[in-house]
C-alpha positions, 0 to 999 in steps of 0.5 A, a space after each residue: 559906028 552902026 548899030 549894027 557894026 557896033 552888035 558885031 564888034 561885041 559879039 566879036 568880043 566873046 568871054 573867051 577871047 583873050 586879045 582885042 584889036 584897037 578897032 574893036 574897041 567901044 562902048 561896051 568895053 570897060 578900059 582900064 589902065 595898069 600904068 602907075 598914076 603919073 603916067 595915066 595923068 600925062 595921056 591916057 585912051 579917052 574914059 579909061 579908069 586907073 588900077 596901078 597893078 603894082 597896088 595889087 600886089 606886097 611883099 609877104 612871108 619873106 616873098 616879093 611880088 605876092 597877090 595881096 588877099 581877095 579882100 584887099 584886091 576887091 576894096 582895090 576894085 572898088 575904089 578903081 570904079 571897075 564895074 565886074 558885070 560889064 566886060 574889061 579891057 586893059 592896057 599899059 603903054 607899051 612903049 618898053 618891055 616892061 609895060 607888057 607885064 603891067 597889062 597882062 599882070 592886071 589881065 591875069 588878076 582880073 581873070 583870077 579875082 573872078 571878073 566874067 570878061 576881061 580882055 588885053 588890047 593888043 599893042 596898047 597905048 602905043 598902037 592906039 596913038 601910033 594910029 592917030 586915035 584920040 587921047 586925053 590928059 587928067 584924071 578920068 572916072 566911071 560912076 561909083 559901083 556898089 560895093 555889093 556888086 563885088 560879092 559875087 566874085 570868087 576867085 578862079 583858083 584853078 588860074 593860080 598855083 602855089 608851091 604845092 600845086 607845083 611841086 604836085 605837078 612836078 611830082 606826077 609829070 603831068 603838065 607842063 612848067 614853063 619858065 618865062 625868064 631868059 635863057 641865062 637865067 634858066 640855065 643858073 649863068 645869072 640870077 636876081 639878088 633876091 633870089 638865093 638859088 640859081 637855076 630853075 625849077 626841075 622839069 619846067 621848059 624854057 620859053 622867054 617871054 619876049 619869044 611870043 610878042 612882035 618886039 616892034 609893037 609889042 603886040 602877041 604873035 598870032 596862035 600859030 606862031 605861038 604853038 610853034 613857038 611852044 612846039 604845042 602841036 604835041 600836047 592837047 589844049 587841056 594839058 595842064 600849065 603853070 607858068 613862072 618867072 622870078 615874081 609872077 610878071 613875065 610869068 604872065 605874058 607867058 599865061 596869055 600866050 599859052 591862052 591865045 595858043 588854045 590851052 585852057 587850063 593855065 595858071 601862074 605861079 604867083 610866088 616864082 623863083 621869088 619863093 621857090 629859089 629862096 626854099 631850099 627843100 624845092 627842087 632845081 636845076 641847071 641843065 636844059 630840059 
């Protein structure tokens, strides 16, 4: 690649550009892969680092799923050998559903934790190979980053939102709640052992998470696509949102998908149905808004 092709790519790459293509993919990005050990040891895009996101997160006060504590998630950084001044991309396999929320999972954390640039690779592991591009087997690491590079990270809370941010939300009407779960889930026809209440959180809209994403590739479907999809044109791009689901995973597919439709003030609400359905005092329903 040019000097020249290689600047433009960068440029490409600006701080609030959520997605980035394989071809856009270079030197100046930081690839991190949100897969579990194994799977990153078999065959991985060639100088990614390794950052299980499923490390990043415990079970705590009774709840599934939850964010472990910014002190943890920055010693979990640290030792990951992921450099916060220089910009990130993550990916996961995507070779199944449940790769996507591995990546966007990591995004979402990454962004929250404070990290400036983080971008996801739209189609992962399975696009880049499907094209033929190089991987390799084994591990793989960066240079050690001093530990006092992680100090200056602050966490990004307006991208996260507890039970109170919800029931606050819901309670002034201003903002949108969106589900991400399946529509059975939604309507209460189902629910996960874990959680004690069926149904979903009252006033929240259904989106399932696998709407916004081409199921072929599992690559996201374009802006417009997607505002359609989330009937957007009604709302401004600065209208509030918090996405759920049942522990904070698909929930986060949903937080890039209102992200690449142009919102910018989207948050995920970590504890889900995973807190919220198990808490009596919430409010739920069943009936489709």
């Amino acid at each position: 690649m040019s000097l020249l092709l290689g600047m433009a790519v960068l440029l490409s790459a600006a701080s609030d550009q959520v997605l980035v293509s394989t071809d856009e993919v270079g030197p100046w990005a930081q690839l991190v892969d949100a897969r579990d050990l194994e799977s990153y040891m078999q065959g991985h895009l060639p100088g990614a680092l390794h950052l299980d996101v499923d490390s990043l997160s415990e079970t705590r006060d009774n709840t599934v799923g939850l964010l472990k504590p910014m002190s943890e998630l920055k010693e979990l950084f640290y030792a990951a050998r992921i450099d916060p001044t220089s910009p990130v991309v993550v990916y996961s396999g995507l070779e199944t559903s449940s790769e996507l929320k591995q990546a966007t999972r990591l995004f979402w954390i990454l962004e929250y934790a404070g990290f400036p640039r983080v971008h996801l690779l739209d189609g992962g592991l399975h696009k880049w190979r499907s094209e033929g591009r190089p991987i390799v087997t084994g591990a793989a690491g960066g240079p050690r980053v001093e530990a006092s590079a992680y100090e200056s990270l602050k966490p990004r809370v307006a991208r996260y939102a507890s039970r109170e941010d919800v029931l606050t939300m819901q309670g002034t009407k201003k903002g949108i709640i969106a589900d991400l779960r399946a529509d059975t889930l939604y309507r209460g026809e189902a629910k996960k052992d874990f959680i004690a209440r069926g149904g979903h959180i009252t006033g929240a809209e259904n989106h399932p998470a696998p709407t916004f994403v081409d199921l072929e590739g599992y690559t996201f479907k374009g802006p417009e696509v997607i505002r359609n999809l989330l009937n957007a044109n009604r709302v401004a791009g600065d209208t509030p949102v918090v996405t759920y689901c049942n522990t904070g995973r698909d929930a986060t597919i949903g937080y890039v998908a209102y992200r690449i439709a142009g919102f910018k003030d989207v948050a995920v609400y970590d504890g889900s149905m995973a807190e919220w359905g198990n808490d009596a005092t919430c409010p739920m329903s069943t009936t489709e808004k």
